[in-house]
C-alpha positions as YAML, in Angstrom:
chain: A
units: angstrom
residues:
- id: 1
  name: UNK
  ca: [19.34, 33.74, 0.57]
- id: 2
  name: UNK
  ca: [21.62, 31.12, 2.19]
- id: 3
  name: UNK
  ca: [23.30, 28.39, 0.40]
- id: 4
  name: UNK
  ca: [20.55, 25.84, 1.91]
- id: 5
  name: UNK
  ca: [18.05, 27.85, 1.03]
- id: 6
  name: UNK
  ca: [18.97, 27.84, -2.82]
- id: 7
  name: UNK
  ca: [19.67, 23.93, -2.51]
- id: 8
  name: UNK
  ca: [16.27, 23.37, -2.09]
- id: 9
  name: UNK
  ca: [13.16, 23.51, -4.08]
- id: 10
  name: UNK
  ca: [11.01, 24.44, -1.54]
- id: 11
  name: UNK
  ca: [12.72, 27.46, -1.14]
- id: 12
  name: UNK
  ca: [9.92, 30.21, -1.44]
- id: 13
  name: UNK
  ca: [7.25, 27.94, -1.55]
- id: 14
  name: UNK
  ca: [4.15, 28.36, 0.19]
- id: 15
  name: UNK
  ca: [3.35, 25.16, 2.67]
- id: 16
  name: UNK
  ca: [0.41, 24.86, 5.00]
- id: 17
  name: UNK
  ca: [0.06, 22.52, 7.68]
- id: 18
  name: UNK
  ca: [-2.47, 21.07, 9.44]
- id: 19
  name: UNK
  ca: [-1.98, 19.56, 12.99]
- id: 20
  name: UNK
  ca: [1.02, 21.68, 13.26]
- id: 21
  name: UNK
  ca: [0.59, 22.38, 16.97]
- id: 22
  name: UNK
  ca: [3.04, 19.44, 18.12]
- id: 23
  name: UNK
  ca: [4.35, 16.15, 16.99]
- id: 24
  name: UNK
  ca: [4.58, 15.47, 13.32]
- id: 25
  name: UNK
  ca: [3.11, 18.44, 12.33]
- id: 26
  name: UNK
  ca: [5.47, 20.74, 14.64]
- id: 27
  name: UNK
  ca: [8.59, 18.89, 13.27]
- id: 28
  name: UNK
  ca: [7.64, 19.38, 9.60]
- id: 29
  name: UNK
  ca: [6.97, 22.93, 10.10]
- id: 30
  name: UNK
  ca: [10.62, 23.62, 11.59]
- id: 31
  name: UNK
  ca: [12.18, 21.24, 8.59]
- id: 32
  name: UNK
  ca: [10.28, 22.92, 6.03]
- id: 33
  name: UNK
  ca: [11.18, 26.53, 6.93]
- id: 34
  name: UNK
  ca: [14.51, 25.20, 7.85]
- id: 35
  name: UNK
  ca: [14.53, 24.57, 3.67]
- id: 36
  name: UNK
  ca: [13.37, 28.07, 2.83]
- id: 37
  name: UNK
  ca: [9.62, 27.14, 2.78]
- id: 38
  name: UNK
  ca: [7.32, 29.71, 3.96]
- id: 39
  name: UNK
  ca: [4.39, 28.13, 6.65]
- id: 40
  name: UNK
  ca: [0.54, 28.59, 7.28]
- id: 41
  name: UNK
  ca: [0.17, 26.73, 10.02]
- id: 42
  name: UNK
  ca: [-3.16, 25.42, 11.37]
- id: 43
  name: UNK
  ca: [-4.31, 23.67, 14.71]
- id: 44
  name: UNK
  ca: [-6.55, 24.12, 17.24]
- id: 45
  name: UNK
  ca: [-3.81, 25.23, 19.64]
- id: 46
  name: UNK
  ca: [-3.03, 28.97, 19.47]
- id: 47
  name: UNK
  ca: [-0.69, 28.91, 21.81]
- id: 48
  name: UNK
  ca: [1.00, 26.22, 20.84]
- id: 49
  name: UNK
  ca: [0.95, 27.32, 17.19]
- id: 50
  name: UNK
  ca: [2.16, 30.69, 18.09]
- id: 51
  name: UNK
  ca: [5.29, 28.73, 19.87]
- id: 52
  name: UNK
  ca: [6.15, 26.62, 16.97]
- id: 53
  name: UNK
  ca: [6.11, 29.78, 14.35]
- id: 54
  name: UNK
  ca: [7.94, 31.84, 17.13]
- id: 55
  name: UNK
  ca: [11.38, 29.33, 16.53]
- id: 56
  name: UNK
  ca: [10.94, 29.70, 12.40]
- id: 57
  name: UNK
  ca: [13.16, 30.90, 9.90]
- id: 58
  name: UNK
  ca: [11.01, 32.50, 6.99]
- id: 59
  name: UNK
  ca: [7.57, 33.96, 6.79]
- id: 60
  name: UNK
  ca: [4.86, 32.00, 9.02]
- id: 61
  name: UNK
  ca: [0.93, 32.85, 9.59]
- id: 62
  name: UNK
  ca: [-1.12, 30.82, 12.23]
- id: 63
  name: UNK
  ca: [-5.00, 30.00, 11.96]
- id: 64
  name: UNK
  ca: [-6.56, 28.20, 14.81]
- id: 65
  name: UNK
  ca: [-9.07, 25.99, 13.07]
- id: 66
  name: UNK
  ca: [-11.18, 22.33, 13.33]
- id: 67
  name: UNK
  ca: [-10.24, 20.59, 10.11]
- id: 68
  name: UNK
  ca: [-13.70, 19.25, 10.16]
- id: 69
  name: UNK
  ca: [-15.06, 22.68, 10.00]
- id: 70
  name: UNK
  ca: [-16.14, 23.36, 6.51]
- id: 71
  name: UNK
  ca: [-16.65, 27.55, 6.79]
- id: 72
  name: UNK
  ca: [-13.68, 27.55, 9.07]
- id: 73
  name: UNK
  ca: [-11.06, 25.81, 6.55]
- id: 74
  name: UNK
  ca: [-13.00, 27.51, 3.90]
- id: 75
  name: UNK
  ca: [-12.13, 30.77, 5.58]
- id: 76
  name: UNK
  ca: [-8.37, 29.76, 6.80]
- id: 77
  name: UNK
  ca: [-7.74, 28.85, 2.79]
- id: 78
  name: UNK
  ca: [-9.29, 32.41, 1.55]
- id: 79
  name: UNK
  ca: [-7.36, 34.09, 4.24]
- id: 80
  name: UNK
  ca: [-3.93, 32.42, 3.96]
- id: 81
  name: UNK
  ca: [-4.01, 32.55, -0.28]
- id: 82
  name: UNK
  ca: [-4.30, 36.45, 0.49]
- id: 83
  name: UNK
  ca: [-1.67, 36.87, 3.13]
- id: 84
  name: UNK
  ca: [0.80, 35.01, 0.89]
- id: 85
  name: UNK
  ca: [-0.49, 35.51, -2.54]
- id: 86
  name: UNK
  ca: [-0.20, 31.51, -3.55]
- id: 87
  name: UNK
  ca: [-0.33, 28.06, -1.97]
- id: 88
  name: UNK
  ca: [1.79, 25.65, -3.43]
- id: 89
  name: UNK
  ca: [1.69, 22.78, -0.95]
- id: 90
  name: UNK
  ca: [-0.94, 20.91, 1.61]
- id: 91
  name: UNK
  ca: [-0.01, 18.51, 4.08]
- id: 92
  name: UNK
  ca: [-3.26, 17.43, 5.72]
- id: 93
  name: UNK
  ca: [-1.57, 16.01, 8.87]
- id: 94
  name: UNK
  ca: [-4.28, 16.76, 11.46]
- id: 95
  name: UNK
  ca: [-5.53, 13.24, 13.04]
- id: 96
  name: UNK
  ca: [-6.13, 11.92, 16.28]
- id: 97
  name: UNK
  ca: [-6.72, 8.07, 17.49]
- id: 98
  name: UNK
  ca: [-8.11, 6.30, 20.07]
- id: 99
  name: UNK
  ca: [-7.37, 2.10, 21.88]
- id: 100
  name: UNK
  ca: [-9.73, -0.20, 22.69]
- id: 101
  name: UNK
  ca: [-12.14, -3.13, 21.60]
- id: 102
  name: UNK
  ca: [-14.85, -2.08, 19.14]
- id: 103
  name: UNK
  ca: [-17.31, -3.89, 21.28]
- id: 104
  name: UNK
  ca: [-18.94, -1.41, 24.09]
- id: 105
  name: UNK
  ca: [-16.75, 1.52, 22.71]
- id: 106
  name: UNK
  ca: [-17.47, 5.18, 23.38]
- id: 107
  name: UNK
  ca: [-19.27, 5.65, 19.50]
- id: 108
  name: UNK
  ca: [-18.44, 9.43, 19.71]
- id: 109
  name: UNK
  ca: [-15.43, 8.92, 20.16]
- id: 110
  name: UNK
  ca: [-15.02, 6.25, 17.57]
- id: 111
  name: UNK
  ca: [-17.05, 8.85, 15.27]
- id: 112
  name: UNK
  ca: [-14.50, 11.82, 16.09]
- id: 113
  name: UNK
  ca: [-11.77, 9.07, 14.74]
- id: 114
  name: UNK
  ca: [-13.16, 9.10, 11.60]
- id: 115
  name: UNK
  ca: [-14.55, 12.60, 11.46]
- id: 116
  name: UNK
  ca: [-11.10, 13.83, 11.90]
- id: 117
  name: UNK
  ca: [-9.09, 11.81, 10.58]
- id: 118
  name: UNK
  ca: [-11.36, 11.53, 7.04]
- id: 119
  name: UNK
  ca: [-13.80, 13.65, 6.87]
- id: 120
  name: UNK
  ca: [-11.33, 16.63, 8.09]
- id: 121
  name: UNK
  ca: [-8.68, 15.41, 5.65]
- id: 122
  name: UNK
  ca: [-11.56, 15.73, 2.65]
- id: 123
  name: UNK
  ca: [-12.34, 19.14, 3.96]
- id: 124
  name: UNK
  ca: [-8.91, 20.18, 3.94]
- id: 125
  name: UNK
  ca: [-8.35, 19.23, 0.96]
- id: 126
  name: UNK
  ca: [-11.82, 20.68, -1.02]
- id: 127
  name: UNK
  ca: [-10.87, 23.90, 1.07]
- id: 128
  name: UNK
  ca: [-7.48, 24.43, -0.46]
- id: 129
  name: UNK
  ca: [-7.90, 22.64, -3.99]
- id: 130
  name: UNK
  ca: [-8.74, 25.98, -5.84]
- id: 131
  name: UNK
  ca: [-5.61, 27.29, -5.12]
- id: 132
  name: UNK
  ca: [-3.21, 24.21, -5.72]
- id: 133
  name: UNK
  ca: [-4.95, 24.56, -9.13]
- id: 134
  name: UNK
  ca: [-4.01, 27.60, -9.69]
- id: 135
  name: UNK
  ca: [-0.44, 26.98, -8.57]
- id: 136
  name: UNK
  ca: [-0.39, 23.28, -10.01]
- id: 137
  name: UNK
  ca: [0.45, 22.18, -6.77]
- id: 138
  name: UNK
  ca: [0.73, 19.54, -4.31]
- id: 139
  name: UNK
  ca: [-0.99, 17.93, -1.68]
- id: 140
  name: UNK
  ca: [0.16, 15.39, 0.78]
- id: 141
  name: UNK
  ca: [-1.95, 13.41, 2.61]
- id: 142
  name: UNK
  ca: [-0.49, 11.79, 6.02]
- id: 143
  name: UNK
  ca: [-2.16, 8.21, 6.35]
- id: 144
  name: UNK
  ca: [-0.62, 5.68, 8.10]
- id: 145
  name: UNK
  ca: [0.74, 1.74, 8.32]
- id: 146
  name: UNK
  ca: [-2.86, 1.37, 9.77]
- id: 147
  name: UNK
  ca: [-4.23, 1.83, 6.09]
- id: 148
  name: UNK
  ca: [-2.51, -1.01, 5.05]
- id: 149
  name: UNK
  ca: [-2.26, -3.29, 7.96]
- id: 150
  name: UNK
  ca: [-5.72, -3.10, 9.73]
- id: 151
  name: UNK
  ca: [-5.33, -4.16, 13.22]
- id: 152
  name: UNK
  ca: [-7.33, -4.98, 16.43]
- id: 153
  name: UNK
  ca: [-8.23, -2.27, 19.11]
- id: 154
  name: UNK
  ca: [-7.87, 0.40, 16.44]
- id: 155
  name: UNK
  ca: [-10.53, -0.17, 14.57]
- id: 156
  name: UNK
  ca: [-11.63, 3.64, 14.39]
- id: 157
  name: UNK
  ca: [-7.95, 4.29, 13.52]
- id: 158
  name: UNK
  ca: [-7.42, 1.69, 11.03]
- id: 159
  name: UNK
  ca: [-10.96, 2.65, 9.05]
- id: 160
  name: UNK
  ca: [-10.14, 6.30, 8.93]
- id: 161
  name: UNK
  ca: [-6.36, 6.44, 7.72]
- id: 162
  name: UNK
  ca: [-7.71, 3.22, 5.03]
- id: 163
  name: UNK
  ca: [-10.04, 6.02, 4.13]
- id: 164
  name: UNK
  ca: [-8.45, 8.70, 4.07]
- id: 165
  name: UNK
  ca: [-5.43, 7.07, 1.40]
- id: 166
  name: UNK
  ca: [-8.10, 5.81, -0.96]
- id: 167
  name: UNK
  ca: [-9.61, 9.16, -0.51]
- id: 168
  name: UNK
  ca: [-6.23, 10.39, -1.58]
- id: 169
  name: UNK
  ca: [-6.13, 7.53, -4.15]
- id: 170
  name: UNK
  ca: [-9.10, 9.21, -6.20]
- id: 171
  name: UNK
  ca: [-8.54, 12.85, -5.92]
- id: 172
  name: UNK
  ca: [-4.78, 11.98, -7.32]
- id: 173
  name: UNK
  ca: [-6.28, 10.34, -10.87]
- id: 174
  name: UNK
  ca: [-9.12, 13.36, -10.57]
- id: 175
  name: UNK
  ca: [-7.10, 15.95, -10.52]
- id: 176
  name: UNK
  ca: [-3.73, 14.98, -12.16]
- id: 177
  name: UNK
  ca: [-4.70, 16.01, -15.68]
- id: 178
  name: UNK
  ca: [-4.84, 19.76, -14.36]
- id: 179
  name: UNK
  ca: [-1.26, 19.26, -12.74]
- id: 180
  name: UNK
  ca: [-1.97, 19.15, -9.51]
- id: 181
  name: UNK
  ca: [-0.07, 16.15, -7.65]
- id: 182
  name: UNK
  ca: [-1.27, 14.22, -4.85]
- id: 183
  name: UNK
  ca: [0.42, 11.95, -2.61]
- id: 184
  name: UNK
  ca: [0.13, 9.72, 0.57]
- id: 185
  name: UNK
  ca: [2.50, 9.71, 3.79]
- id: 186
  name: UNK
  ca: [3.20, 6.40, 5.60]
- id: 187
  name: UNK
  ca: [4.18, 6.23, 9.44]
- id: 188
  name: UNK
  ca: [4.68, 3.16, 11.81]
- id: 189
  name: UNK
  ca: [4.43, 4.13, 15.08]
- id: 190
  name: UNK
  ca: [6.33, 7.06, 15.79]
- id: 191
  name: UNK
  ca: [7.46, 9.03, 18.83]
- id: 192
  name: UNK
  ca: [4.88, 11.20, 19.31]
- id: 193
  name: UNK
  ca: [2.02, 12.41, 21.86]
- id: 194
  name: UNK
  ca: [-0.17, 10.48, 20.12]
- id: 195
  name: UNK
  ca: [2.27, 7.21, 20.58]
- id: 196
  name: UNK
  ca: [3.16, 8.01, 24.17]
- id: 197
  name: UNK
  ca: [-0.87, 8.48, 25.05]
- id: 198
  name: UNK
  ca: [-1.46, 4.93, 23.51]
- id: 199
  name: UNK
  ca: [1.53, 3.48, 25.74]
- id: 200
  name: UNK
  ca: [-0.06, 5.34, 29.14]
- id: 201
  name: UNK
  ca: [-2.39, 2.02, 28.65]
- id: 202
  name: UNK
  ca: [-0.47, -1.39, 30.13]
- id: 203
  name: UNK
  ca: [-2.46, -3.25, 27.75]
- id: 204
  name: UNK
  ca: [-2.39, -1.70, 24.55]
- id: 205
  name: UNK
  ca: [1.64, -1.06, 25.10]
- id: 206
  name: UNK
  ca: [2.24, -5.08, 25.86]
- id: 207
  name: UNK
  ca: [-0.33, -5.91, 22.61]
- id: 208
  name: UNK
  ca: [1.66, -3.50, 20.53]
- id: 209
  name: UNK
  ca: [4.95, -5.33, 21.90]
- id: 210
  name: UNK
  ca: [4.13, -8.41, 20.66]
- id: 211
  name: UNK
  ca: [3.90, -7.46, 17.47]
- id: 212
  name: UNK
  ca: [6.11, -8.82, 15.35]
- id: 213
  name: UNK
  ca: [9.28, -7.06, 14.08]
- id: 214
  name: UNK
  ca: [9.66, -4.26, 12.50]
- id: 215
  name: UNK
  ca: [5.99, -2.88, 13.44]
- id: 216
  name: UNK
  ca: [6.45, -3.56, 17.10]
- id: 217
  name: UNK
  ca: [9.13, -0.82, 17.20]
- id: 218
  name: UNK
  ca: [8.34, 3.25, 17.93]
- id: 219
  name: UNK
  ca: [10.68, 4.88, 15.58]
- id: 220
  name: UNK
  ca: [12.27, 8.24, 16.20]
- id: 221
  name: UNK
  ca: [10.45, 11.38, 15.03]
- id: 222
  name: UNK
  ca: [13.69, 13.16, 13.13]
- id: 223
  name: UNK
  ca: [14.46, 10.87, 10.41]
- id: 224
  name: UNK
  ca: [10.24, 9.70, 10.05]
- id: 225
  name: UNK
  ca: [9.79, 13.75, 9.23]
- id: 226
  name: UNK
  ca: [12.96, 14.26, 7.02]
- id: 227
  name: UNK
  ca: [11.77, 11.68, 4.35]
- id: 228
  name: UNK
  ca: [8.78, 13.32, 4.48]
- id: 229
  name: UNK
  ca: [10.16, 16.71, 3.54]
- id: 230
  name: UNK
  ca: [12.08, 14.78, 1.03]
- id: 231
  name: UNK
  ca: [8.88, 13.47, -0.22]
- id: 232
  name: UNK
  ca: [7.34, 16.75, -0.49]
- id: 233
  name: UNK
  ca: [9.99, 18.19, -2.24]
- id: 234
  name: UNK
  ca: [9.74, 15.60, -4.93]
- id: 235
  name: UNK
  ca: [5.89, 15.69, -4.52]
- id: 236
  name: UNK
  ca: [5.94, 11.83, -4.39]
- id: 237
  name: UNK
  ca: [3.07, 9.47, -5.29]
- id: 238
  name: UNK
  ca: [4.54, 7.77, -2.04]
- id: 239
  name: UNK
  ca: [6.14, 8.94, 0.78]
- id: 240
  name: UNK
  ca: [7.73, 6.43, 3.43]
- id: 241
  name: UNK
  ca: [8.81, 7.74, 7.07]
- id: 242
  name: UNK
  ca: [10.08, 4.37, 7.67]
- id: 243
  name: UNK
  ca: [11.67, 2.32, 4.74]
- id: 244
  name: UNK
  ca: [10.19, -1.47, 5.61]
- id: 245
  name: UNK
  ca: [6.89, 0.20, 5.32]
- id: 246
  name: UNK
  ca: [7.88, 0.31, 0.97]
- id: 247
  name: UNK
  ca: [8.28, -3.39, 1.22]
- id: 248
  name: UNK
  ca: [4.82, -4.18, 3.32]
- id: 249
  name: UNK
  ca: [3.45, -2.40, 0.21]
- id: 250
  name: UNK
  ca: [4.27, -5.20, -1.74]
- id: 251
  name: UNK
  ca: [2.39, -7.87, 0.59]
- id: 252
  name: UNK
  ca: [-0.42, -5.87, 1.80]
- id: 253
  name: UNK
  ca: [-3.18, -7.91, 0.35]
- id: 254
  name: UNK
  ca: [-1.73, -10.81, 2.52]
- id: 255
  name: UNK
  ca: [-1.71, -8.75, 5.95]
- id: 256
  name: UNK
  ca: [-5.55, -8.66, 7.03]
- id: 257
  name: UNK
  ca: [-5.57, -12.43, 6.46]
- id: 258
  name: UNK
  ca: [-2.18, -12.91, 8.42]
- id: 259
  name: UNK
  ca: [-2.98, -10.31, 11.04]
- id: 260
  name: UNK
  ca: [-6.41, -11.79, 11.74]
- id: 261
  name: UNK
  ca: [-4.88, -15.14, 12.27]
- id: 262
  name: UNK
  ca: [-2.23, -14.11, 14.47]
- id: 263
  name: UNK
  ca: [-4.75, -11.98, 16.97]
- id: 264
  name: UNK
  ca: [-6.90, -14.90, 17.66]
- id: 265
  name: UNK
  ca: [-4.29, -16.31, 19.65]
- id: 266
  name: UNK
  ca: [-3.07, -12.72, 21.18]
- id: 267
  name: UNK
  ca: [-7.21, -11.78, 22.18]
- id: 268
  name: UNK
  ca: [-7.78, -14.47, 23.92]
- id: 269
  name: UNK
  ca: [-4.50, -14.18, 25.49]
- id: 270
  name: UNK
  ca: [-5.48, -10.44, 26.78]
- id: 271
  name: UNK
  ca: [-9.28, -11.54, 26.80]
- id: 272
  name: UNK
  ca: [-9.86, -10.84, 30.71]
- id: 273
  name: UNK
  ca: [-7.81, -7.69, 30.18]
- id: 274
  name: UNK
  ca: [-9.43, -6.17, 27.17]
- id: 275
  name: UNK
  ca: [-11.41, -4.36, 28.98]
- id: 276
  name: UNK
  ca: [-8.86, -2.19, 30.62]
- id: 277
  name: UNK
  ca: [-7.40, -1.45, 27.22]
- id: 278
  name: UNK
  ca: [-9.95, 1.02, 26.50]
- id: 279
  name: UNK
  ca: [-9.25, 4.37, 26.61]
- id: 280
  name: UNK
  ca: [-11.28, 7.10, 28.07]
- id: 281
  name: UNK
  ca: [-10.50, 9.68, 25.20]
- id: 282
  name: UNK
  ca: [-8.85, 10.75, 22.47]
- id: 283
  name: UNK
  ca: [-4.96, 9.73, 23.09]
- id: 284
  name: UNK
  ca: [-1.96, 12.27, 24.17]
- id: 285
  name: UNK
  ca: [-2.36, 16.37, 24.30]
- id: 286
  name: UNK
  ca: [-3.42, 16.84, 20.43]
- id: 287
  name: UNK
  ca: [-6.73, 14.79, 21.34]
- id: 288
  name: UNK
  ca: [-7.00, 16.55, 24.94]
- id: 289
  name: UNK
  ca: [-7.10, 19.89, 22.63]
- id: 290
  name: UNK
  ca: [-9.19, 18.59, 20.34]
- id: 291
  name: UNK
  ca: [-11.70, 17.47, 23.06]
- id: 292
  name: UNK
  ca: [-11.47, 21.52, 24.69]
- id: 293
  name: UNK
  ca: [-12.03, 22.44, 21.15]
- id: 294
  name: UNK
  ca: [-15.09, 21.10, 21.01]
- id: 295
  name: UNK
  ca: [-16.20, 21.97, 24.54]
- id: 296
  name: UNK
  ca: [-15.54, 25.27, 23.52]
- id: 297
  name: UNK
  ca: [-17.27, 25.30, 20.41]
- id: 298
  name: UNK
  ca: [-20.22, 23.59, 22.53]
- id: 299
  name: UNK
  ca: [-20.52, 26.50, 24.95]
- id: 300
  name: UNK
  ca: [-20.05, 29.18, 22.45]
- id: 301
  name: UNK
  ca: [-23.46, 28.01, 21.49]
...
């Protein structure tokens, strides 16, 4: 075992990962292994996940699942507690967006918003909770800046990650008295697919420009995922990929007020333009897999 490894206290622990196909998800899988951590990786990707365990370090298994799948995740958490005798961490990553006004949207796609980005992170974690109980474990749940700043044109977005951290919220008073921890994972925009799919669209990339500073910034993905790690290793109430989002903690009840203020003037700026902001789909290549997911799932039947 290498110095690093025995450094670190994820060394020989047992991590799964959802959304682990790119992005985020990708970047904490090479991190975490790079720490000694051995990976179960899961995504809808197989390819993709297959490419991301091929550049490991320690002991990886893939399962292509839909987190919103109850049998599947059910299955994926029977079949990776066997192949590596324990779990000892979840990070319920997996989450997909979409731009646009709320008025005239595409409601299934809206829907998938929340049905990913909520419902799958409640599945993923009722999947795997039997064994983080048995291994008085820990599960991270990603959320996002959207949680506590609600903003315009990501309505689905906003309601899903605000969802999915007081979903985290509960199950962490729940379950702490059988020592399992739980924690939530901030992000402000970061470079990802995800990111780079929202800025395709001239309208939501000028909106998000005018935001004020620091949330009008992407941030790099590198140092976002290594306080992450960090936060997983501690197994941290809260984990911050960017430090300002700490302080916004602080003033959060004050944001939808201020926010809702400040886009009055900014929507009927962009009003004649609004309509343009919408996007057709799910944003960058995870949502374009997600979407073949489904059309695959569709035809099976």
């Amino acid at each position: 075992m290498s110095a690093a490894y025995r450094r670190s206290g994820l060394a020989g622990q047992v991590v799964v990962v959802t959304g682990a196909a790119r992005g985020v998800g990708e970047s904490l899988a090479r991190k975490l292994s790079a720490r000694g951590a051995r990976l179960a990786l899961v995504g809808l990707e197989p390819d993709e996940l297959r490419r991301v365990a091929d550049g490991l370090r320690t002991d990886v298994g893939c399962w292509t699942a839909d987190v919103t799948d109850q049998e599947a995740m059910e299955r994926v958490a029977h079949e990776a507690r066997a192949r590596f005798g324990r779990i000892d961490t979840v990070v319920a990553n997996a989450g997909v967006a979409a731009g646009g006004p709320f008025d005239g949207c595409d409601f299934a796609v809206w829907r998938r918003v929340v049905e990913v980005n909520l419902i799958g992170s409640a599945v993923t974690g009722r999947a795997f909770l039997p064994a983080l109980l048995d291994s008085r474990g820990y599960l991270l749940q990603i959320a996002s800046f959207a949680a506590v700043a609600p903003a315009p044109m990501m309505t689905a977005y906003c309601a899903s990650k605000a969802g999915a951290e007081a979903y985290a919220h509960g199950l962490r008073a729940e379950v702490g008295h059988r020592g399992v921890r739980v924690g939530v994972g901030y992000l402000s925009w970061t470079e990802t697919d995800m990111v780079r799919g929202a800025d395709e669209n001239a309208v939501m990339r000028e909106m998000r420009r005018r935001l004020p500073w620091p949330a009008n910034r992407t941030y790099p993905l590198d140092p976002a995922v290594e306080r992450l790690v960090a936060g997983i290793e501690r197994r941290s109430a809260h984990v911050y990929a960017q430090g300002w989002l700490r302080g916004a903690q602080s003033v959060r009840a004050a944001l939808p007020g201020l926010i809702a203020f400040g886009a009055r003037r900014e929507m009927r700026r962009f009003g004649p333009r609004l309509a343009s902001a919408r996007t057709p789909g799910l944003l960058g290549a995870g949502g374009a897999a997600d979407a073949a997911g489904r059309r695959v799932s569709t035809e099976g039947h």
